[in-house]
C-alpha positions as a Python dict, from the first residue, in 0.01 Angstrom:
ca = {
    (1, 'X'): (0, 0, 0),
    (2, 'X'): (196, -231, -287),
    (3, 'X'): (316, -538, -71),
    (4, 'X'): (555, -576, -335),
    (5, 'X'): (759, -228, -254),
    (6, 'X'): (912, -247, 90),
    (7, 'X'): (1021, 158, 86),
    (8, 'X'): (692, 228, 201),
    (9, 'X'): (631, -40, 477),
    (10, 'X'): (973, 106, 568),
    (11, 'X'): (883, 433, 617),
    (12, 'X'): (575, 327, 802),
    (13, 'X'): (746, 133, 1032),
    (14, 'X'): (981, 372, 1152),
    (15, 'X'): (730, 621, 1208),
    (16, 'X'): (484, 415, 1412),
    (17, 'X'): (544, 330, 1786),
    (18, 'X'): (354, 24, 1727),
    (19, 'X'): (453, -324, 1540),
    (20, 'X'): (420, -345, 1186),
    (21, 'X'): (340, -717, 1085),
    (22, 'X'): (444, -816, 705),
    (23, 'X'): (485, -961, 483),
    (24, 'X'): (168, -1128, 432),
    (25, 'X'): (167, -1240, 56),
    (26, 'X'): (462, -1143, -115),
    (27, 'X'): (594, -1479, -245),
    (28, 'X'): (971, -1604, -245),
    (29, 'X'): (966, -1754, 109),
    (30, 'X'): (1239, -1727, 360),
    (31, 'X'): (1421, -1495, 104),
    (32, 'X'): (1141, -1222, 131),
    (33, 'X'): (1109, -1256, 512),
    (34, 'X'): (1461, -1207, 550),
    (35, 'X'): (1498, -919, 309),
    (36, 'X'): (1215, -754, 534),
    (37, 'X'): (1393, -789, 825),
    (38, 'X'): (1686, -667, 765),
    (39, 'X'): (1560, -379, 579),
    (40, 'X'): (1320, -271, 874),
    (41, 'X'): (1012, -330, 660),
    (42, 'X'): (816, -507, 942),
    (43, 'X'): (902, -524, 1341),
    (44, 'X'): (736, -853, 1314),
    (45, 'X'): (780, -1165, 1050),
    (46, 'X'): (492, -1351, 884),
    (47, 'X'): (473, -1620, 704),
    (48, 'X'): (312, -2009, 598),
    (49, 'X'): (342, -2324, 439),
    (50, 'X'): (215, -2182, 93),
    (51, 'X'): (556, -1997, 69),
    (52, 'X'): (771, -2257, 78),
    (53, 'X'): (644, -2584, 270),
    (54, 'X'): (715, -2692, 632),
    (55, 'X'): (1100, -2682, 527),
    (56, 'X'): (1120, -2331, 466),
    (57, 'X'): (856, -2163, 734),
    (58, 'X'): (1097, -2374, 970),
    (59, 'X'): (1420, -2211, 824),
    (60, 'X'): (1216, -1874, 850),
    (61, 'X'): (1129, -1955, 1199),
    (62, 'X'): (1485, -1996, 1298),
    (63, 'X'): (1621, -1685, 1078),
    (64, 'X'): (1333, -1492, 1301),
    (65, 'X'): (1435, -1673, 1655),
    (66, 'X'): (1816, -1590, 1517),
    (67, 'X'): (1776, -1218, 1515),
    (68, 'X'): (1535, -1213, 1817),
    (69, 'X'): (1184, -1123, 1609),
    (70, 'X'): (875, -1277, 1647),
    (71, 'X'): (648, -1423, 1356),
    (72, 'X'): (333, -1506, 1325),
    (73, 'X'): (183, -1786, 1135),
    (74, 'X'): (-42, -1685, 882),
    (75, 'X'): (-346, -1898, 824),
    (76, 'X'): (-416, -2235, 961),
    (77, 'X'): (-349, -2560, 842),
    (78, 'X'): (-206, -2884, 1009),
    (79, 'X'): (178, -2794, 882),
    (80, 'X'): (143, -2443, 1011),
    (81, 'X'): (2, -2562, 1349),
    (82, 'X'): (267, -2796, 1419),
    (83, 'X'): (520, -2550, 1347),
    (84, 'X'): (361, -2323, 1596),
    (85, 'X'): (399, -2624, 1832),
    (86, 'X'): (738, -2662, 1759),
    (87, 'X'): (875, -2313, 1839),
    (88, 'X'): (901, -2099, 2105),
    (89, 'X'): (647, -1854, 2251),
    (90, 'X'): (911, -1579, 2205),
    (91, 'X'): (939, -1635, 1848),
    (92, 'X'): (614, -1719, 1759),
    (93, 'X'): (308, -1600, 2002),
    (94, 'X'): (67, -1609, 1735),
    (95, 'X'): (-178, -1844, 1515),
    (96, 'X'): (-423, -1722, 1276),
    (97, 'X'): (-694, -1988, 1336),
    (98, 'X'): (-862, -1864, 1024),
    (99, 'X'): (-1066, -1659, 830),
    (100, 'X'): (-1413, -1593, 935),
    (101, 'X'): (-1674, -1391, 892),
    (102, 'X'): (-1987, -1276, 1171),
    (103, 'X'): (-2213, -1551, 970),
    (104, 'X'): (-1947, -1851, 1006),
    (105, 'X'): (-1917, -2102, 1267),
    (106, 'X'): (-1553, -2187, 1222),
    (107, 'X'): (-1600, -2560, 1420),
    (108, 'X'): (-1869, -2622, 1186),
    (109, 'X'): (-1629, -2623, 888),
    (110, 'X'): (-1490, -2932, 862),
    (111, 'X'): (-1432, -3102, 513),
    (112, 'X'): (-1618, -3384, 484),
    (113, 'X'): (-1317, -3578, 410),
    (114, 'X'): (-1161, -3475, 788),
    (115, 'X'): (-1281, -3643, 1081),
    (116, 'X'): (-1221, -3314, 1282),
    (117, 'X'): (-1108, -2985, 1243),
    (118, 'X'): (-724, -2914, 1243),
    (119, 'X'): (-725, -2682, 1504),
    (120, 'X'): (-1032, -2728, 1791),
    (121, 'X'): (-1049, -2516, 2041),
    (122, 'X'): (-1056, -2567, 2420),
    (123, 'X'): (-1308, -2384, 2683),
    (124, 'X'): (-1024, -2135, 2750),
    (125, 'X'): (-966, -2024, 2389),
    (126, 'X'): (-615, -2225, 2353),
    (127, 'X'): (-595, -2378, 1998),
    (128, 'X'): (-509, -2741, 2075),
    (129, 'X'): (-251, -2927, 1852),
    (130, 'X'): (-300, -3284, 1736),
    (131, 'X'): (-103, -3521, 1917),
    (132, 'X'): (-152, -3828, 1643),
    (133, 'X'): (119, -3906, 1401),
    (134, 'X'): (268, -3709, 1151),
    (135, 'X'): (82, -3410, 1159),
    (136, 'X'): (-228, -3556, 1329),
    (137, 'X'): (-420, -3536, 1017),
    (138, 'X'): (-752, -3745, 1086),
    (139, 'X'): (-847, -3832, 761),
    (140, 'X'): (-1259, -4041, 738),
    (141, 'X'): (-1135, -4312, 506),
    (142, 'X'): (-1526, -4425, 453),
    (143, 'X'): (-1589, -4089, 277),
    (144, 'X'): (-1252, -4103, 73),
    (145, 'X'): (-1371, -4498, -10),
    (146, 'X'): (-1664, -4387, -132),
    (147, 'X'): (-1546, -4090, -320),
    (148, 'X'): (-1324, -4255, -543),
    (149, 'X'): (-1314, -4126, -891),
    (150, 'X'): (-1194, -4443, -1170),
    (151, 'X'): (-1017, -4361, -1534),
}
């Protein structure tokens, strides 16, 4: 199905009994989510940082808590995760830790220039969100040092 045309995610919606989740690309932010809603093109929001920043997934997240829909954050990422911290379970029950594949060990995927991964996860499967400031972004200032690139 086009993401792009919502007739069809309409029509799929209302015939299914169970939740339709969308959209997942379609760019134009808070706008798009919106228009989804209240056209009945998804029973459940999605969204990120990549479409429109922390500013406007937050103004999403309250346009979804506002008409009583729940979201979930698409992708990872330190803004997304402390987004997810800052909203309620009722609006937002799930986090899309990321994208893996049988082969991957996701902890093992740090970027060099992280001291730890944005997301870890406890014994229990619970993501756990950094507590540092800002956005608890961890960043190895030795590799950045010796990284530097001079003009």
């Amino acid at each position: 199905m086009d993401e792009r045309k919502s007739e069809p995610y309409r029509k799929l919606t209302a015939a299914l009994d169970i939740a339709v989740l969308g959209p997942e690309m379609e760019p134009g932010s808070l706008y798009t989510r919106a228009e989804w809603a209240i056209q009945h093109a998804s029973d459940m929001g999605r969204i990120d940082t990549n479409f429109g920043g922390i500013t406007g997934v937050r103004k999403a997240l309250g346009f979804y808590e506002s008409i009583g829909m729940q979201c979930e954050l698409h992708v990872g990422g330190f803004g997304n995760l402390a987004l997810f911290g800052a909203t309620s379970e009722e609006t937002c029950e799930y986090y899309e830790r990321g994208l893996l594949r049988p082969d991957e060990d996701y902890d093992a995927l740090v970027p060099p220039y992280l001291k730890e991964l944005c997301d870890p996860m406890d014994q229990d499967g619970n993501v756990v969100i950094p507590q540092g400031p800002g956005l608890g972004i961890q960043i190895d200032w030795d590799y950045v040092n010796d990284n530097l690139v001079n003009e």
